[in-house]
C-alpha positions, 0 to 999 in steps of 0.5 A: 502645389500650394497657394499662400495669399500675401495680405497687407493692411487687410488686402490681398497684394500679391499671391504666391504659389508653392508646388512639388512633384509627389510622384516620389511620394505615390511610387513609396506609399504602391511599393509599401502597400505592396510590401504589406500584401505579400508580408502580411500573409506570409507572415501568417501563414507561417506563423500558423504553420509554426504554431501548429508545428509547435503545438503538435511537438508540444502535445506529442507526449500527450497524446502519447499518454492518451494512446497508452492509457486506453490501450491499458487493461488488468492484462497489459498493465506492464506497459510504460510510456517512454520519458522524456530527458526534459524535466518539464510538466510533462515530463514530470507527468509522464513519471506520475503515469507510469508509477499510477500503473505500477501500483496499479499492477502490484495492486492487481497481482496481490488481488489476484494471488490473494484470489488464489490462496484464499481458494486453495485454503479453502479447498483443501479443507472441503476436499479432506471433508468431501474425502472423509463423508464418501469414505463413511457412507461406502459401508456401514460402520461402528459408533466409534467410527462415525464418532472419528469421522465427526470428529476430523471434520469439525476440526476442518469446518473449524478451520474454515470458520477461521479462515472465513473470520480472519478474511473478513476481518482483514476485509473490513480493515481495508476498507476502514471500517474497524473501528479501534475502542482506544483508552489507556491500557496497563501493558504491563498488566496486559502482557501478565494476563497473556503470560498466564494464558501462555503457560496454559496453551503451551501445556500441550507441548510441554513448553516451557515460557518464561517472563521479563516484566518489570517495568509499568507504563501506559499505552492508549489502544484497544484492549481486545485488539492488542490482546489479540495481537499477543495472542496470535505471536505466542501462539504461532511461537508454541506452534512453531517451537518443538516439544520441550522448548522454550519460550519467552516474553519481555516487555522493555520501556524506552523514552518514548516507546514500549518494546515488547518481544516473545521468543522461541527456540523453534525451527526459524525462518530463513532470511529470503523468507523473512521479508515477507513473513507478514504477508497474507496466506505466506507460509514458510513451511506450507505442510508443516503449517498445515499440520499446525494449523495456521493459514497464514493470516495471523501476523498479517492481522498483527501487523494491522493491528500494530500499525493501527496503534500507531507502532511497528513489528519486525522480526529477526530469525535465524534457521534451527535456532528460533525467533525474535518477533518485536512489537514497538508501542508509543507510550501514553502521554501523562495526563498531567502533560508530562511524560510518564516516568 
């Protein structure tokens, strides 16, 4: 209810009184609070339950990843986690795992075979030394005999120290501590000296080498470390080529590379195995190679050696009718700023 006073020249005459019925209004507003004390915590409880409905939906995948990568050990890295059909941040992280565990198996199996053949190298030089020392203490023998035996195992702890070398060498390459001495080198003038050796190294089998050499050009590299690198190719050519073969060496110029290439006329190599060719301690022909002396490192220190220069190396053989190993080589720039020509 509602009182007005009706004022007249500043007196009250008269008073009027207004009233309504708010039992309409009192019923709305209980009703309402009503309505607020069963919504508002059911709203929240099932938003709550929604959320952690969704959160657990959510965070499936990585729990998933986390339950994996613990049960992960170097025994069980063939294990994946299942991808999901979104391509979401999981999703994409899922694919990232599973390729981490990929590398991280072909890393351990290359450790692991690498373990294997570099003791089975080694053992076998100890054993034919262990072999030849118990033969020559089980009786007294002539000079000249000792003399063979001394002789035979020093081709063997040659062959050791050689095996040792490389494995360090390829040691130290992984780990980036060898440091390349680069200046500008005459290619032209290098491959003319490893030539000259050629010829006095493939003496002993009456090898014949020729050379395609007429092109000039420049290179920025390690004198010692490409020199090395030719070395190792015409040596595993002379190894490799039957007595009385032939052997070649070209060196090409293109716009922007050298292309240099040694070929032999040897027994080849067969096209499943060429493939892995470059990789550490493989060996076509293990017993042949043995008898050559080879352990199976030199063109994989080659192609350290060629991809440290910033080039590739590849090869294209065929089976009794020899190979064609291929060194590709940035050319120097001009030291003027322009191209060599």
């Amino acid at each position: 209810m509602v009182t007005v006073p009706v004022i007249r020249r500043r007196h009250i005459v008269n008073i009027v009184q207004v009233a309504t019925s708010l039992e309409q209004v009192e019923e709305f507003l209980k009703t309402l609070l009503l309505i607020l004390w069963i919504t508002v915590p059911s709203v929240l409880v099932v938003a709550s339950l929604g959320g952690l409905f969704l959160a657990n939906k959510a965070l499936k995948p990585v729990d998933e990843i986390t339950k994996t990568a613990r049960m992960i050990t170097s025994r069980s890295l063939n294990q994946r986690i299942k991808l999901r059909k979104t391509k979401d941040e999981i999703g994409r992280l899922t694919e990232t795992f599973n390729d981490m565990i990929s590398r991280l198996g072909q890393s351990f199996n290359q450790i692991r075979q690498f373990s294997a053949d570099a003791s089975h190298e080694l053992r076998t030089p100890l054993t034919i030394l262990k072999g030849e020392i118990e033969v020559g203490l089980r009786r007294k023998r002539y000079p000249e005999e000792y003399r063979k035996i001394l002789n035979s195992n020093l081709e063997e702890v040659n062959h050791m120290s050689q095996i040792v070398d490389d494995l360090l060498f390829l040691s130290k390459a992984d780990m980036g501590e060898i440091h390349l001495q680069k200046h500008r080198i005459n290619l032209t003038e290098l491959v003319s000296e490893v030539y000259a050796q050629a010829k006095m190294i493939a003496t002993t089998k009456d090898i014949k080498v020729h050379m395609s050499n007429d092109v000039d050009g420049v290179v920025i590299g390690d004198r010692l470390k490409l020199r090395e690198l030719l070395l190792n190719l015409v040596d595993n050519g002379v190894k490799y080529t039957p007595e009385g073969g032939e052997m070649r060496i070209s060196l090409e110029r293109g716009d922007s590379r050298f292309k240099l290439r040694v070929m032999d006329n040897g027994i080849g190599i067969a096209p499943e195995d060429q493939p892995h060719i470059f990789d550490r301690f493989f060996r076509v022909d293990k017993a042949r190679s043995r008898e050559a002396g080879g352990s199976g490192l030199g063109l994989n220190i080659c192609k350290w050696i060629v991809a440290a220069h910033g080039g590739e190396i590849s090869v294209d053989s065929e089976i009794g009718k020899g190979s064609i190993f291929t060194v590709t080589l940035p050319l120097a720039p001009s030291p003027w700023g322009d191209d060599q020509k």
